[in-house]
Each structure stands twice: as structure tokens, then as C-alpha cells.
C-alpha positions in Angstrom: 23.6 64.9 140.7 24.1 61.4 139.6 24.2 61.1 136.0 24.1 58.1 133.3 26.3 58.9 130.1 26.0 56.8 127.3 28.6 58.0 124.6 27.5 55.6 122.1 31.1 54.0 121.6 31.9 57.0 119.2 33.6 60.4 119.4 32.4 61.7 123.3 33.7 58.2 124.6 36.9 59.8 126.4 35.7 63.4 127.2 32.1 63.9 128.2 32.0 62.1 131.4 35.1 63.6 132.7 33.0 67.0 132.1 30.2 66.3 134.2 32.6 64.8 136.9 34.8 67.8 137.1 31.6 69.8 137.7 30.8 67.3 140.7 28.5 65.0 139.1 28.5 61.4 140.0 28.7 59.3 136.2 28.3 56.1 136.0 29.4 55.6 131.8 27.7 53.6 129.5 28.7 52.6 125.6 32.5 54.1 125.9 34.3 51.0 124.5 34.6 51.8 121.0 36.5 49.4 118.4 35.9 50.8 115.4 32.8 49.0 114.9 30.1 49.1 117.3 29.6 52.9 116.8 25.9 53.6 117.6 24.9 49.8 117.9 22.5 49.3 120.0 23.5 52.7 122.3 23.6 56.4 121.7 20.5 58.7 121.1 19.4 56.4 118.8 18.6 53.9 120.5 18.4 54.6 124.3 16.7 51.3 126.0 20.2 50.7 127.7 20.3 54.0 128.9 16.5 54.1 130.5 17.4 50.5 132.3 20.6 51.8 133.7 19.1 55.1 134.6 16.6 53.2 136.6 18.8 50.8 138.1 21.2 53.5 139.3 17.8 55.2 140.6 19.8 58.2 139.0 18.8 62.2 138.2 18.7 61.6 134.7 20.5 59.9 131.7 22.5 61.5 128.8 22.9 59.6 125.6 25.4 61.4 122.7 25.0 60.1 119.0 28.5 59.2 117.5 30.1 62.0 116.2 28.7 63.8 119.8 26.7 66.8 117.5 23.2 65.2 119.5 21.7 64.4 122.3 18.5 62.4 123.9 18.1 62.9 127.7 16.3 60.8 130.3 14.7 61.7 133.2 14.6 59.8 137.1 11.7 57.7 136.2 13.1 56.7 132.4 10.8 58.7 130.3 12.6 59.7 127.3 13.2 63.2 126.6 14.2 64.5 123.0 15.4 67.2 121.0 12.3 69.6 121.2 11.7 68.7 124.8 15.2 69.9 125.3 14.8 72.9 123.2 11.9 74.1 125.1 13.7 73.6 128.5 16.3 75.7 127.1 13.9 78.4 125.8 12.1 78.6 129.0 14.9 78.9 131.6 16.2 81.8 129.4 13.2 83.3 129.1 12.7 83.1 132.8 16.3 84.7 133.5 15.3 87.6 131.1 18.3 86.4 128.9 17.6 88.0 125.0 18.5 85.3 123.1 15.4 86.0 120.0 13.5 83.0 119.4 13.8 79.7 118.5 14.2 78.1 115.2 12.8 74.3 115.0 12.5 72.1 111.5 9.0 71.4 109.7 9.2 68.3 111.8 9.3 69.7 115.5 6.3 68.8 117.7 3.4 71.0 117.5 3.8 70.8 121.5 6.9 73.1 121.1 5.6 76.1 118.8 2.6 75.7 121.2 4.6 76.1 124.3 6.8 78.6 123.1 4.1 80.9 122.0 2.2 80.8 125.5 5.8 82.3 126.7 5.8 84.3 124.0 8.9 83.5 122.6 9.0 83.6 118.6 8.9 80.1 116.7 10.4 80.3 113.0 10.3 76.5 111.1 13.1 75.6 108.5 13.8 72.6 106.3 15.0 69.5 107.9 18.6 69.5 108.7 20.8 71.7 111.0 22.6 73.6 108.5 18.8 74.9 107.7 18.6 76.1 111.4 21.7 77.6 111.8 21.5 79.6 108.2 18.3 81.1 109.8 19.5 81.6 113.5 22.2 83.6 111.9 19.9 85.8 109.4 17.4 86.4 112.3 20.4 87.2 114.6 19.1 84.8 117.2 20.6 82.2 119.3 18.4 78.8 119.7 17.2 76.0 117.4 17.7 72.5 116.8 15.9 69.2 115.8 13.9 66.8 117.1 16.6 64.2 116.9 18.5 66.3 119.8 21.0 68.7 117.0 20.9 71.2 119.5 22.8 74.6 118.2 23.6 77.3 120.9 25.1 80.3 119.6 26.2 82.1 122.9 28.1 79.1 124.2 29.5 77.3 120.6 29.6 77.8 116.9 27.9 74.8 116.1 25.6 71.4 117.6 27.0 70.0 120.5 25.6 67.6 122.7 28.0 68.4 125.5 27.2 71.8 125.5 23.3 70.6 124.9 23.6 69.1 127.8 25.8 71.1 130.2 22.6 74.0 129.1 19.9 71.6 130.2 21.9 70.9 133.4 21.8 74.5 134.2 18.1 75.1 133.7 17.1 72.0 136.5 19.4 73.7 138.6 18.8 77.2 138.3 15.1 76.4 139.0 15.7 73.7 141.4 13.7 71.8 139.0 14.2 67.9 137.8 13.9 67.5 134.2 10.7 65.3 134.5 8.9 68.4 136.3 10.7 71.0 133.3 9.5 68.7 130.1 5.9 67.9 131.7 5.7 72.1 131.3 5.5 71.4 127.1 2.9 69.3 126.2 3.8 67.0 123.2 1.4 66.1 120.5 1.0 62.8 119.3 2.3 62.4 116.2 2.3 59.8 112.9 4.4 59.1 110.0 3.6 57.3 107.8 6.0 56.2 104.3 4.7 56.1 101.1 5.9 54.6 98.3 5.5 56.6 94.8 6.4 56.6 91.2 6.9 60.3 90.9 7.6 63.4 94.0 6.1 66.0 91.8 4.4 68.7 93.7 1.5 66.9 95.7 -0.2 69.9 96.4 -1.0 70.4 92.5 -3.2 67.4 92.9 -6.8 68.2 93.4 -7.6 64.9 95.2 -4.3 64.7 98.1 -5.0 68.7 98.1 -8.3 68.5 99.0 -7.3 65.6 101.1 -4.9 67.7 103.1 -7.3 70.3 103.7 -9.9 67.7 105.0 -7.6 66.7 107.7 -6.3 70.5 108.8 -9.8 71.5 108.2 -10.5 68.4 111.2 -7.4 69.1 113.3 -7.8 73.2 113.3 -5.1 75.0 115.0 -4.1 72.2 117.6 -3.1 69.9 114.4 -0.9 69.7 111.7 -0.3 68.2 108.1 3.1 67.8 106.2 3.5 65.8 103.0 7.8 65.3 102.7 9.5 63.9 99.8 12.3 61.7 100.9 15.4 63.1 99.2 16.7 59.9 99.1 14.5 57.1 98.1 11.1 56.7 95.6 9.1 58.2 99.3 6.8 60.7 100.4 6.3 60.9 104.0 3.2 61.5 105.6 2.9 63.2 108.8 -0.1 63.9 111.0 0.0 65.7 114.5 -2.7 66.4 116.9 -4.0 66.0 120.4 -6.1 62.8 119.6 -3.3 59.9 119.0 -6.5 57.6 117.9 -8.2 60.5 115.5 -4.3 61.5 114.6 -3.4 57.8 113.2 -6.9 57.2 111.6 -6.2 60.7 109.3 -2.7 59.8 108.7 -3.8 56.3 107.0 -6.7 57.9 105.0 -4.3 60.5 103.7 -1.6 58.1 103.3 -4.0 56.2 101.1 -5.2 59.8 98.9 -1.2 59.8 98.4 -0.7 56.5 97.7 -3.4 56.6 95.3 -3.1 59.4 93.2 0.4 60.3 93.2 
């Protein structure tokens, strides 16, 4: 395979495309100059428009970009479509499901697509959400016993290979899937269907309990009550900042941003 590598001038800079190499990849390596400074500016998996342009240029397989500690990973495939955490997940998921490999299920966040839990369950692999952050996903892989989960953001964990997120080892698994089906990874990520999905952040006063407020709860139900089973609602304080974030996911990106700003508005109004 030839391979793009953007190690985002941070921690995988020296290591990860010597890895692929040694396993007879061709690399050509982006963002490995680091000076102290230009850790994840303007390169990593957070911000991958280098990587897709030099992906495409190189007409290469598919693009790796690591964040800067190297816990995360965003892939891209041959024709520069970006590929993220629960895209990568599900690729996961499905080759092992496909090689009979027990491995349990897979644990996403309350903010993995609605494409995932959808394509999981027509494999019928169990789907379990947590609370943002991987230390929420690995306290329930290890009290359910099972091996999978990760984020949207590409914090992959993989229990029978490493002890914690690794987006080496993230991507080394994803390798293996394309090759053990003889698949690329645009044909493997088409197989999960992703939902359209809007955030929206709302300022607020106070991030009491929305749900305790007959107007956003009636709100909230509107909206699911429109979406039914192929949409979903989340109202998420920000743990950081005066913020509630307001999510909307559904099938219809139109129909999926018009509820998001109404219910944005409910929120913005009565909280």
C-alpha cells in the first residue's frame, strides 16, 4: 500500500511511519518537524485538509493523520473523503465480526453517529453509549468484559492488542480489516451509513436539569416524536463554559438543522 502519515508535529513524529514501512508500506510523511510549537497547527486529526490534498496528489491508498500525543486518529480514503472515529470503529467491529473473533460489543459516547449503533445492530453486534471521554469507555469495556470502543474524534481503545488508545495500533487494526477482505477503506466505510448531524451551542445563565422544564421537555419530545427511531436528541452541558449543546441527528440534514435551531431557540429561551 502507499500510505500518507501526518504525525501532526507531535509525539508519533519519529515512530509511526517507520511502522508502516517495516510492514512494506510505501509513506510518504507529512507534519513530522516538530519545534516545540507547531504541535497540531494546522495538521493532525484535527485538522486534516493537508492530509486529503497530499493523499490525492500521491493518488495514494489512504491517509493517516495522529493527534499530538498519538492517542487518535482520522483516516482518509483514495478519493480524500474523510473517515473518523466511528467510521473506524465500525470497520473494526465488522472485520471481527466477520472472522468470528468474540470480542463483545462495542462501546461508543452519547455523541457517536446514529449511523454506527445502526450498523452495528444490523450485524448484531451490541452497542452500549457512555459519557463523553475515553476513560468513560474504557471503565465500561472493562465492566462488560469486552474489547472495542472509542469516540468520534478517532480515541480508538483496543483491548486485545493495547491497554489503552492508540492511534498506531488504530490504525495498524484498520489496515488489517482492508486487507483481510481485500477491501479499500472507501468500499468498508460506505458499508455504515452516517447520519447527518447538528450541533448547535447555546449560551445559558444556569445548566440545571433541562429536562425538568416543561417547555425544552416538551420540546425535545416534539423533535424525537418527528425523528422516530432513525433520529436522535441530546441536550449536553458544556463542563467548561456557561453552554448547553444541542444536538440533532437524522437522515434528513435539511429537516435535521431546521429542528436543531427551533430546539436551540426552546433552550435558549427558557433555560
Amino acid at each position: 500500500m502507499k500510505l500518507v502519515v501526518d504525525c501532526a508535529n507531535g509525539s508519533t513524529y519519529n515512530i509511526a511511519s517507520n511502522v508502516f514501512k517495516e510492514l512494506g508500506a510505501t509513506v510518504k510523511t507529512i507534519g513530522a518537524s516538530p519545534n516545540g510549537l507547531n504541535i497540531n497547527d494546522q495538521c493532525g486529526s484535527t485538522c486534516t485538509d493537508a492530509l486529503v490534498r497530499e493523499v490525492l496528489a500521491e493518488k495514494a491508498d489512504l491517509g493517516v493523520a495522529f493527534d499530538g500525543d498519538g492517542d487518535r486518529l482520522i483516516m482518509v480514503d483514495h478519493l480524500g473523503n474523510v473517515v473518523d472515529g466511528d467510521e473506524i470503529l465500525y470497520v473494526i467491529a465488522r472485520d471481527k465480526r466477520r472472522r468470528n473473533v468474540d470480542f463483545g460489543g462495542v462501546v461508543g459516547t452519547l455523541m457517536s453517529n446514529l449511523g454506527l449503533q445502526l450498523g452495528l445492530e444490523a450485524l448484531d453486534i451490541p452497542f452500549v453509549r457512555v459519557a463523553v471521554g475515553d476513560r468513560y469507555v474504557m471503565a465500561e469495556l472493562k465492566q462488560r468484559q469486552w474489547q472495542l470502543g472509542g469516540e468520534s474524534s478517532g480515541h480508538i481503545i483496543c483491548l486485545d492488542v493495547s491497554t489503552t488508545g492508540d492511534g498506531i495500533v488504530s490504525a495498524l487494526q484498520t489496515l488489517y480489516a482492508m486487507i483481510s477482505c481485500g477491501a479499500s477503506l472507501y468500499e468498508l466505510r460506505n458499508k455504515m451509513v452516517k447520519f447527518p448531524q447538528t450541533m448547535i451551542n447555546v449560551r445559558v445563565k444556569d445548566k440545571k436539569d433541562l429536562q425538568s422544564v416543561p417547555a425544552i421537555r416538551d420540546a425535545v419530545a416534539s423533535v424525537e416524536a418527528t425523528l422516530g427511531r432513525k433520529g436522535r436528541v441530546l441536550l449536553r452541558p458544556s463542563g467548561t463554559e456557561p453552554v448547553v449543546r444541542v444536538m440533532v441527528e437524522g437522515e434528513d440534514a435539511g429537516l435535521v438543522q431546521r429542528l436543531a435551531e427551533e430546539l436551540a431557540q426552546q433552550v435558549k429561551m427558557h433555560a
